[in-house]
C-alpha positions, 0 to 999 in steps of 0.5 A: 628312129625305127619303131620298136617291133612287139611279137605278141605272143610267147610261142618260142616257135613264133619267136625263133621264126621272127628271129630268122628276120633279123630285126630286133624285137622284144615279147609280150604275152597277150593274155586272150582267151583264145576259145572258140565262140558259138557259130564261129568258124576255125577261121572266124576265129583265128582272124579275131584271136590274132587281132585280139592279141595284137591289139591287147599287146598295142595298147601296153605298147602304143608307139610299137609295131606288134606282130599278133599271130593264131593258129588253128586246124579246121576239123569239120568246122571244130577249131583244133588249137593247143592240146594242154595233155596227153590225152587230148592231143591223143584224141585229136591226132586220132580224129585227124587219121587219114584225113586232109584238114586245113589247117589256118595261120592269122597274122595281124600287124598293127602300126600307130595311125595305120588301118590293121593289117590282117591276112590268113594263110591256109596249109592243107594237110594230110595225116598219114593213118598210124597206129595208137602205139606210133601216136603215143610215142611221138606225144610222149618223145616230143610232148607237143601240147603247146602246137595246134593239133599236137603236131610240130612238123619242124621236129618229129611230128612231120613223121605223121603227115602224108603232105602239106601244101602252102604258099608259105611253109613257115605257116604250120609252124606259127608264123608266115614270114613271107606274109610278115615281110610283106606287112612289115615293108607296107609299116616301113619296118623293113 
């Protein structure tokens, strides 16, 4: 009988990736506090929530496979993650103007007796240069304080980029799958 496979995470935008797998599944909140410690990197961080958070879920679900998952953008060494409001997504879409950022997509999948399997994968983006007026209006349409730098590139936040560059394009959006495919085939889930 397969193992249960666990997403830890309550993301609808991880959720609706995972789903594109067709695997069943079910999802369990990790509950980690996801701020960026003194001298750790965007990436550092990254690494560790997505192990966190996976392990967090394990341990409710120590027969499961889970999926743990963080996303960051990496603006001069700040980690850039959920907003919360208005006014700080405003403040971050502002600071990336005219700029290419990294922006970083952990992906942990822990199997009972197995070692963690743990992998990055980069996207380089580049916001185009809009007016506050533009900004204002696509936070207020798309509200996109839940998503890593205020941008949702699958609805309309993809307007506010000039490119994006990566091996996996579901990575911006919270989950690499062909990275996923690659881990859930090594647990034999696939």
């Amino acid at each position: 009988m397969p193992r249960p496979i666990v997403l830890a995470s309550t993301s609808r935008y991880r959720r609706e990736l995972l789903e594109r797998l067709g695997l069943p599944f079910s999802v369990d909140k990790p509950d980690v506090d996801e701020t960026q410690t003194a001298g750790e990197s965007p990436l550092a961080n990254c690494r560790r929530l997505a192990l966190d958070k996976a392990r967090v879920v394990a341990e409710r679900h120590p027969t499961a496979i889970v999926i743990g998952c963080d996303q960051v953008l990496d603006l001069d060494g700040d980690a850039l993650s959920k907003p919360g409001d208005l006014n700080t997504a405003l403040d971050q879409l502002k600071r990336c103007q005219g700029r290419t950022i990294h922006c970083y997509t952990a992906l942990c999948v822990l199997s009972p007796g197995r070692e963690p399997l743990l992998d990055v994968v980069a996207t380089e983006i580049t916001y185009r240069t809009l007016p506050d007026v533009t900004l204002i209006a696509y936070l207020e349409r798309e509200q996109p304080f839940d998503a890593a730098g205020a941008v949702k590139v699958e609805t309309a936040g993809i307007t506010l980029l000039q490119a994006a560059k990566s091996n996996d394009p579901t990575a911006i959006i919270g989950l690499p799958l062909i990275r996923l495919t690659d881990f859930l085939i090594e647990v034999g889930a696939l």
